[in-house]
N, CA, C and O atoms as a GROMACS GRO file, in nm:
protein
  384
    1UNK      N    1   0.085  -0.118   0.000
    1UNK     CA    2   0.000   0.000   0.000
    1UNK      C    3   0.089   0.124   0.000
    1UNK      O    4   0.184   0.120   0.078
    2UNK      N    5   0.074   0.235  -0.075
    2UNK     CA    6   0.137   0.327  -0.097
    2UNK      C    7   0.115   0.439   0.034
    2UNK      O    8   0.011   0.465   0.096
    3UNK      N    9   0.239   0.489   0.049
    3UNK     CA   10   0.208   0.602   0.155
    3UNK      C   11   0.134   0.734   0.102
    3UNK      O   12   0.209   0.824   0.137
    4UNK      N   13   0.072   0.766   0.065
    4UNK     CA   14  -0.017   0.899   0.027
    4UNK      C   15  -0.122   0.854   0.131
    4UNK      O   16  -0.157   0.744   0.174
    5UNK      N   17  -0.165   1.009   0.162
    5UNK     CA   18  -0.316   1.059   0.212
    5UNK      C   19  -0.362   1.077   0.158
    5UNK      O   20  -0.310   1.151   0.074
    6UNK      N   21  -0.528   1.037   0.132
    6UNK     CA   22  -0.666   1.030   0.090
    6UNK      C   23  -0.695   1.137   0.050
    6UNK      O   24  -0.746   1.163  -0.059
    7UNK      N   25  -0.664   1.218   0.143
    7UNK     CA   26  -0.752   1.381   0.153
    7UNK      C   27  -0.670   1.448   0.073
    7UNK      O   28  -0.714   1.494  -0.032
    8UNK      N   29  -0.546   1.464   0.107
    8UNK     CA   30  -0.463   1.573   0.057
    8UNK      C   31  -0.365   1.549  -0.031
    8UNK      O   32  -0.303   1.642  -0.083
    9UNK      N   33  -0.336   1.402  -0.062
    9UNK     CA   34  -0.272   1.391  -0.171
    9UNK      C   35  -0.128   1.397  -0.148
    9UNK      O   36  -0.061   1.386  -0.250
   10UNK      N   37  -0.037   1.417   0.011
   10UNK     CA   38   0.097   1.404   0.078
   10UNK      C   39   0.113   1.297   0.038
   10UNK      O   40   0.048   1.193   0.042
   11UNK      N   41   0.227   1.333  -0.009
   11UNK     CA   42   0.294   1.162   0.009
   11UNK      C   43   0.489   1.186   0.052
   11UNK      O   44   0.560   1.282   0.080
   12UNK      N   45   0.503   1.071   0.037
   12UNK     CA   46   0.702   1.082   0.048
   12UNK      C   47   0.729   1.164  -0.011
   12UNK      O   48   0.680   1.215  -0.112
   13UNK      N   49   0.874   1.199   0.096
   13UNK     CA   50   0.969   1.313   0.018
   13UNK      C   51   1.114   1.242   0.047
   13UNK      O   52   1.144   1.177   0.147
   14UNK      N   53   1.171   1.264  -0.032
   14UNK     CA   54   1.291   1.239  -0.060
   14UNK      C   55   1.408   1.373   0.008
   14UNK      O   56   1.379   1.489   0.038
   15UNK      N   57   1.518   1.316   0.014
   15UNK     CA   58   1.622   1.426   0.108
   15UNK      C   59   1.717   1.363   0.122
   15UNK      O   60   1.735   1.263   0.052
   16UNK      N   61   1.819   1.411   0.231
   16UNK     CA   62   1.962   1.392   0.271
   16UNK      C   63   1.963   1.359   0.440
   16UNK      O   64   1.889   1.423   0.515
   17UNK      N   65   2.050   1.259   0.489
   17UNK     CA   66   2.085   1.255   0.586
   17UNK      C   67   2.224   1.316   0.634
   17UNK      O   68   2.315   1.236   0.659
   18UNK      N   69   2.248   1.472   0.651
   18UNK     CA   70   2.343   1.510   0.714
   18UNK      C   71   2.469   1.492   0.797
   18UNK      O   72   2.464   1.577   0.886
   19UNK      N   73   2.563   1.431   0.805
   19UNK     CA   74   2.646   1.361   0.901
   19UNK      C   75   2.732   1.511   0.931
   19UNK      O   76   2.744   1.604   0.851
   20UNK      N   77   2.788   1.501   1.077
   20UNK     CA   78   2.877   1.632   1.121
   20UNK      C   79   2.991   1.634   1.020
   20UNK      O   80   3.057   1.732   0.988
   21UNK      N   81   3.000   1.528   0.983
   21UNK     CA   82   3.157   1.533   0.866
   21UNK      C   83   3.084   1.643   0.660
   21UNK      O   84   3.139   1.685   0.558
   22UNK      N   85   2.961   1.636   0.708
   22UNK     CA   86   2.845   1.690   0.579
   22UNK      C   87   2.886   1.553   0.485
   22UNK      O   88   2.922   1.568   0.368
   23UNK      N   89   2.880   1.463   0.526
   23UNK     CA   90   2.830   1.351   0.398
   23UNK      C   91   2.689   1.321   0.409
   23UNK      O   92   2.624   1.267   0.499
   24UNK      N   93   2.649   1.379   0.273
   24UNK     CA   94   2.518   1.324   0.297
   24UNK      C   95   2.445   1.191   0.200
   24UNK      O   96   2.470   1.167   0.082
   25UNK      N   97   2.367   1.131   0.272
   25UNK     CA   98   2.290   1.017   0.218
   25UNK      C   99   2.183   0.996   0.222
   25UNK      O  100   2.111   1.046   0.308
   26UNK      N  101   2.150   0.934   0.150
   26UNK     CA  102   1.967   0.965   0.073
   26UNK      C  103   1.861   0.888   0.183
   26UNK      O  104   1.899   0.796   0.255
   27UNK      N  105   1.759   0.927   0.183
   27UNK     CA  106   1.626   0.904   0.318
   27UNK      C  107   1.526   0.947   0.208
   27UNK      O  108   1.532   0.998   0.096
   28UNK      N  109   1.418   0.896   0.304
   28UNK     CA  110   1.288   0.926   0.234
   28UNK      C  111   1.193   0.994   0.413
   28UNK      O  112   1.205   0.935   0.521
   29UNK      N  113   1.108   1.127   0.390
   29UNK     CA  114   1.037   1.162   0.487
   29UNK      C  115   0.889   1.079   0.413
   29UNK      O  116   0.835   1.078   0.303
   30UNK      N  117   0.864   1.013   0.553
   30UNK     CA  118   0.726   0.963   0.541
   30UNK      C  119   0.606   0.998   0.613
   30UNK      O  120   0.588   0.968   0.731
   31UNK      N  121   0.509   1.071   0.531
   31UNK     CA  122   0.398   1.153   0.590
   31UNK      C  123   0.331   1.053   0.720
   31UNK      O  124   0.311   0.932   0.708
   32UNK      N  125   0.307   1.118   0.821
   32UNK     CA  126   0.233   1.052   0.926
   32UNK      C  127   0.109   1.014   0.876
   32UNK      O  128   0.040   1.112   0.848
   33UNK      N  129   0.054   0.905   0.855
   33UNK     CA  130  -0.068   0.804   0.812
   33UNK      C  131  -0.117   0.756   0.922
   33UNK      O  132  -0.060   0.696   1.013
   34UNK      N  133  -0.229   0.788   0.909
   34UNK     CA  134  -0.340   0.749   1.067
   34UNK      C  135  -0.488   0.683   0.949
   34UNK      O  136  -0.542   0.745   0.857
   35UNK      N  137  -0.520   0.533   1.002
   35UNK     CA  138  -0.647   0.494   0.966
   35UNK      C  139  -0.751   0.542   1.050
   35UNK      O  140  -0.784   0.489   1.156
   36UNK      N  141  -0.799   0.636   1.004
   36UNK     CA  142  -0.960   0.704   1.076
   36UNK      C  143  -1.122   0.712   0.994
   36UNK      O  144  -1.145   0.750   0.880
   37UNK      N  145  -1.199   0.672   1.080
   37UNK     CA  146  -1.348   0.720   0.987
   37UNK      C  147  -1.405   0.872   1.043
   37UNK      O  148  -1.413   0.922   1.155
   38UNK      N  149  -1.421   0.895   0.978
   38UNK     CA  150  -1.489   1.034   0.952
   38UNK      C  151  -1.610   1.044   0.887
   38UNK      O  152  -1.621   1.014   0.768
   39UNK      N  153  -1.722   1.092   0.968
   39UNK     CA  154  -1.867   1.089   0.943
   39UNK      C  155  -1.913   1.247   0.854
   39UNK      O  156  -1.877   1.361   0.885
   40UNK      N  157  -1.986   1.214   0.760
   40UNK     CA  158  -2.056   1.266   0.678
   40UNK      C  159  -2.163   1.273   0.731
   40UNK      O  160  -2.222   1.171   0.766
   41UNK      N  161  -2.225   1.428   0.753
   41UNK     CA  162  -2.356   1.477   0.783
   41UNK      C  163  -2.425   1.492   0.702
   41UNK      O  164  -2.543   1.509   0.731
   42UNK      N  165  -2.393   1.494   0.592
   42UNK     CA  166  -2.505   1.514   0.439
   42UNK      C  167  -2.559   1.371   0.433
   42UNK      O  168  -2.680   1.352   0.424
   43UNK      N  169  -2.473   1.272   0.438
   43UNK     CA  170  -2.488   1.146   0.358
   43UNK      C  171  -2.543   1.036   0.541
   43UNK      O  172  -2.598   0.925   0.538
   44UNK      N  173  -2.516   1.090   0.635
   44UNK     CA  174  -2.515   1.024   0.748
   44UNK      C  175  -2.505   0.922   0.732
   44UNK      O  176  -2.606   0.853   0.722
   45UNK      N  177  -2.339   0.849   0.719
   45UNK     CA  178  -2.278   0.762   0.707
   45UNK      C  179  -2.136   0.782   0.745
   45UNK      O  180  -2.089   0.896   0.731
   46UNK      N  181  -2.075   0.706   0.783
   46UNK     CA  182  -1.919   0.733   0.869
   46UNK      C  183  -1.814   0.662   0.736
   46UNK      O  184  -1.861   0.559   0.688
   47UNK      N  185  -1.664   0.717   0.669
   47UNK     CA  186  -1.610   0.633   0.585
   47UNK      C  187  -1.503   0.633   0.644
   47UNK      O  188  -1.476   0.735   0.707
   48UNK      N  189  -1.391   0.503   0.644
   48UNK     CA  190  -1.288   0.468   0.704
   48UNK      C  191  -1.165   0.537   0.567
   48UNK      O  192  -1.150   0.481   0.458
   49UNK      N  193  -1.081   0.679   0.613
   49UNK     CA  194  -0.976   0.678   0.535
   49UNK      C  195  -0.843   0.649   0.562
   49UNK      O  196  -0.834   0.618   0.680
   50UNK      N  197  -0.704   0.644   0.490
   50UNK     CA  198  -0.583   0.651   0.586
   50UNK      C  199  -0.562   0.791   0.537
   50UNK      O  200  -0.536   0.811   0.419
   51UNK      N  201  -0.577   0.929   0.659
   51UNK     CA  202  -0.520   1.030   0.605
   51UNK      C  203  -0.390   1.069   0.688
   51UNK      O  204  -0.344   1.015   0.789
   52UNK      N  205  -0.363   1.139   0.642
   52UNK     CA  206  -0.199   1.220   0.780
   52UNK      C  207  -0.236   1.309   0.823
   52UNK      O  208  -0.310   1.393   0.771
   53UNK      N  209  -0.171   1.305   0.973
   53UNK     CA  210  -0.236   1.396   1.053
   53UNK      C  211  -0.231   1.568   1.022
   53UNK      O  212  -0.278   1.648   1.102
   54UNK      N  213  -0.186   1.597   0.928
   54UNK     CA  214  -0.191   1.721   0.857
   54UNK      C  215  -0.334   1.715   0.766
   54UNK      O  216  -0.387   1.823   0.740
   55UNK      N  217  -0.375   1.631   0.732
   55UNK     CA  218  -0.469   1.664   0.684
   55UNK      C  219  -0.586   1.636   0.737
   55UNK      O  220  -0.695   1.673   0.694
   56UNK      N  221  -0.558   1.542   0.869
   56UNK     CA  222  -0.680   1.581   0.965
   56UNK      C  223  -0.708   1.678   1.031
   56UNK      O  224  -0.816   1.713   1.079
   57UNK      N  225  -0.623   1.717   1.034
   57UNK     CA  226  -0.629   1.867   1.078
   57UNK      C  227  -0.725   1.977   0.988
   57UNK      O  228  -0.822   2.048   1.017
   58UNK      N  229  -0.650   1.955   0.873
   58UNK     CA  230  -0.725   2.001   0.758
   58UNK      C  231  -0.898   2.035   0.780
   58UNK      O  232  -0.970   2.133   0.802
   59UNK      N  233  -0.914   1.852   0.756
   59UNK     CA  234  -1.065   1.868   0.725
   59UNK      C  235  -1.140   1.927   0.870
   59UNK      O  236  -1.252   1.979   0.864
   60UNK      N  237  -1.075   1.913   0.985
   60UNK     CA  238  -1.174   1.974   1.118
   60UNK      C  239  -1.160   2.139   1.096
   60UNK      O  240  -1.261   2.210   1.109
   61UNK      N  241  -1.038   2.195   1.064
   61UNK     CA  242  -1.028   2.340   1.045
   61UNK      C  243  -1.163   2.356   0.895
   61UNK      O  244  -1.196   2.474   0.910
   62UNK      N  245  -1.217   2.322   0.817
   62UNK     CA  246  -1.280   2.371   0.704
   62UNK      C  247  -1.445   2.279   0.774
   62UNK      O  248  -1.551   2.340   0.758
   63UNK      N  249  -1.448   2.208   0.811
   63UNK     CA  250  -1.575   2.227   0.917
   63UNK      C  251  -1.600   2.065   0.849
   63UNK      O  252  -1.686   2.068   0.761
   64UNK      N  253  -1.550   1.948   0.868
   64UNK     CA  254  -1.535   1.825   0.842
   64UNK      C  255  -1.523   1.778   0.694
   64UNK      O  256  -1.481   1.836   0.594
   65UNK      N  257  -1.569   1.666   0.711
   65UNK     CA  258  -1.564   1.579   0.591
   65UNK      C  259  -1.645   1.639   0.452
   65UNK      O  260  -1.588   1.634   0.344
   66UNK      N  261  -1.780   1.694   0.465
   66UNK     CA  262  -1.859   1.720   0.361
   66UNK      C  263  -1.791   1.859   0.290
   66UNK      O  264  -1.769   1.873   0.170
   67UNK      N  265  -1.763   1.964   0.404
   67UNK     CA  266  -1.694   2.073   0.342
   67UNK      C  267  -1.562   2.060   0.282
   67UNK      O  268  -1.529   2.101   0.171
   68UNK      N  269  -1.477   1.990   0.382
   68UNK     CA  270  -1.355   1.922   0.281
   68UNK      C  271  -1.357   1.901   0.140
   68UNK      O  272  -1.308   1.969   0.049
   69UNK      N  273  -1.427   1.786   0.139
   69UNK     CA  274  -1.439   1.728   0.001
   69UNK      C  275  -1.530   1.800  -0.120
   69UNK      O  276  -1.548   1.768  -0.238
   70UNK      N  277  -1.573   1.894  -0.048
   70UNK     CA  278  -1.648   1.977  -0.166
   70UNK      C  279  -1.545   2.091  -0.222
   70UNK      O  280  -1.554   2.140  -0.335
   71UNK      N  281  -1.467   2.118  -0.146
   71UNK     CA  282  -1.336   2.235  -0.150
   71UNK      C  283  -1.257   2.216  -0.238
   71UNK      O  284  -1.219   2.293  -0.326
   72UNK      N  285  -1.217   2.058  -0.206
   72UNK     CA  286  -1.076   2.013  -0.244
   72UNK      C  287  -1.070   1.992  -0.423
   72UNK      O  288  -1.177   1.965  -0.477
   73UNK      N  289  -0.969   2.004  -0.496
   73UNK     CA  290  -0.926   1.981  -0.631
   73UNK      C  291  -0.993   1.791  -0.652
   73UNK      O  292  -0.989   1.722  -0.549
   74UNK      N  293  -1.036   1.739  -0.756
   74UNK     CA  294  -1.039   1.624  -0.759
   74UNK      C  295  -0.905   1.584  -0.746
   74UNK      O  296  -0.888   1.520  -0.642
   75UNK      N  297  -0.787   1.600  -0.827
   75UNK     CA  298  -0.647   1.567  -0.820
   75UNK      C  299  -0.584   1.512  -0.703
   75UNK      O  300  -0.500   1.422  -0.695
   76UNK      N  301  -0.643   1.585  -0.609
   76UNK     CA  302  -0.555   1.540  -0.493
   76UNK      C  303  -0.600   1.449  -0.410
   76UNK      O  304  -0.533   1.392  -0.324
   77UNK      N  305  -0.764   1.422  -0.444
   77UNK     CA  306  -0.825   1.310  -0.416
   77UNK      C  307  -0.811   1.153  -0.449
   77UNK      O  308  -0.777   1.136  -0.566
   78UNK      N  309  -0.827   1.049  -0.384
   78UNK     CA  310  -0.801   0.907  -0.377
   78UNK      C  311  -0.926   0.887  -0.498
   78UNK      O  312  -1.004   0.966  -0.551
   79UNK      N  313  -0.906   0.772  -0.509
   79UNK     CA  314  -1.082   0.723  -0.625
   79UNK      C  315  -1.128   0.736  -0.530
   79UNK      O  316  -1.195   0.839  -0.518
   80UNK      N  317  -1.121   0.634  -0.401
   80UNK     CA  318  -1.259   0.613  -0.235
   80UNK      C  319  -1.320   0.757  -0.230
   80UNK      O  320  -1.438   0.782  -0.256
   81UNK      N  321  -1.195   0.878  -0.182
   81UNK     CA  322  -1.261   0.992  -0.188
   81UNK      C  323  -1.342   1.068  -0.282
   81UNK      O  324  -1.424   1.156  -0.257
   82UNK      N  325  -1.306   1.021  -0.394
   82UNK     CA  326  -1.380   1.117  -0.522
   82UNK      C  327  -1.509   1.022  -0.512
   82UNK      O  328  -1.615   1.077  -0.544
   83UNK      N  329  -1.517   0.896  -0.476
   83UNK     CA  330  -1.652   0.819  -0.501
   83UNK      C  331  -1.752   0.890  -0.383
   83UNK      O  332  -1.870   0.916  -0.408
   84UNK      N  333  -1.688   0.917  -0.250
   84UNK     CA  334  -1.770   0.972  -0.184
   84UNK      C  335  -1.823   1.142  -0.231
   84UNK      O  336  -1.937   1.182  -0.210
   85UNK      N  337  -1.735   1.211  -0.285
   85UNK     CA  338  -1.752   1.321  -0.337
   85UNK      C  339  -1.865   1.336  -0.446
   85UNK      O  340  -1.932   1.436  -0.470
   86UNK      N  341  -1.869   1.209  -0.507
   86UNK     CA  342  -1.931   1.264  -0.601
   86UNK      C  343  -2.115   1.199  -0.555
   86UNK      O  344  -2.222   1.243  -0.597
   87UNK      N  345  -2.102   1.139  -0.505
   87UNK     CA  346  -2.220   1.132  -0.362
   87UNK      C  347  -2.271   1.222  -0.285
   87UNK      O  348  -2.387   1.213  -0.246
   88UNK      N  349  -2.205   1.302  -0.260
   88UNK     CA  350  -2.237   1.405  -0.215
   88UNK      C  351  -2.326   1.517  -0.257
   88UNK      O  352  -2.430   1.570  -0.217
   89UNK      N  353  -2.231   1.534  -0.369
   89UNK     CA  354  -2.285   1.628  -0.477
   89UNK      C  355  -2.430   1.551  -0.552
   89UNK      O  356  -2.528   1.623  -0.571
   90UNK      N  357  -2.433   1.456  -0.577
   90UNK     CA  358  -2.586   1.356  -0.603
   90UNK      C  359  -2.632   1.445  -0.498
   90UNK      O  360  -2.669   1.557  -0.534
   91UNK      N  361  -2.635   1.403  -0.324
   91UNK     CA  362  -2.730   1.461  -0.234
   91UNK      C  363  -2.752   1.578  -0.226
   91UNK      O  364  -2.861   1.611  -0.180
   92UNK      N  365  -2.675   1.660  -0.259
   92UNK     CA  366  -2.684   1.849  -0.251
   92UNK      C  367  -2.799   1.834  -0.374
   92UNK      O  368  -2.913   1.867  -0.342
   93UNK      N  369  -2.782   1.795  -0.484
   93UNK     CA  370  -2.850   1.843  -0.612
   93UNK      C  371  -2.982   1.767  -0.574
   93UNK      O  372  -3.075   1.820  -0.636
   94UNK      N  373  -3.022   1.674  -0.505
   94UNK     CA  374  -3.168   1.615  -0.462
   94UNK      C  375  -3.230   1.739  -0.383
   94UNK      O  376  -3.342   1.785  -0.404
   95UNK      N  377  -3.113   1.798  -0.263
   95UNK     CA  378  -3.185   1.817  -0.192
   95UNK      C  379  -3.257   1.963  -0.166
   95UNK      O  380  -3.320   1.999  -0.067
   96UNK      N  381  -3.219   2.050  -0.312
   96UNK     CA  382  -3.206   2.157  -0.338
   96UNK      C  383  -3.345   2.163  -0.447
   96UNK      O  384  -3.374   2.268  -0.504
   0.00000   0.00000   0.00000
């Protein structure tokens, strides 16, 4: 399973490991990945994602899951997420 987040689309970064002598050698930074569900109030249903804790952060600062995913670029979205996204948008357009 690949390290990217769901939400935001983080993934590995590549870099240098510094030694006091400055030799440096290659590392990879790996985004913090947390498996969490996060409930949808439009759809009142809970979905299990793996996001990083930067981008859980994310979606509670923009007012959860439904506003998130209505915000966000498709691009940076997972398929799981764009399938729920585009669910969403089904329920807005019913319920309007």
């Amino acid at each position: 399973m690949s390290r990217i987040c769901e939400l935001t689309g983080k993934g590995r970064m590549t870099g240098h490991n510094v030694s006091h002598a400055n030799n440096k050698t290659k590392r990879v930074f790996l985004p913090n990945l947390q498996n969490v569900t996060l409930m949808s109030e439009k759809l009142d249903r809970s979905f299990k994602f793996r996001v990083s804790t930067h981008g859980l952060r994310s979606v509670e600062h923009n007012g959860g899951l439904d506003n998130w995913l209505l915000k966000t670029n498709d691009e940076k979205l997972s398929p799981r997420a764009l399938k729920v996204k585009r669910e969403l948008v089904k329920a807005q357009a019913q319920a309007a």
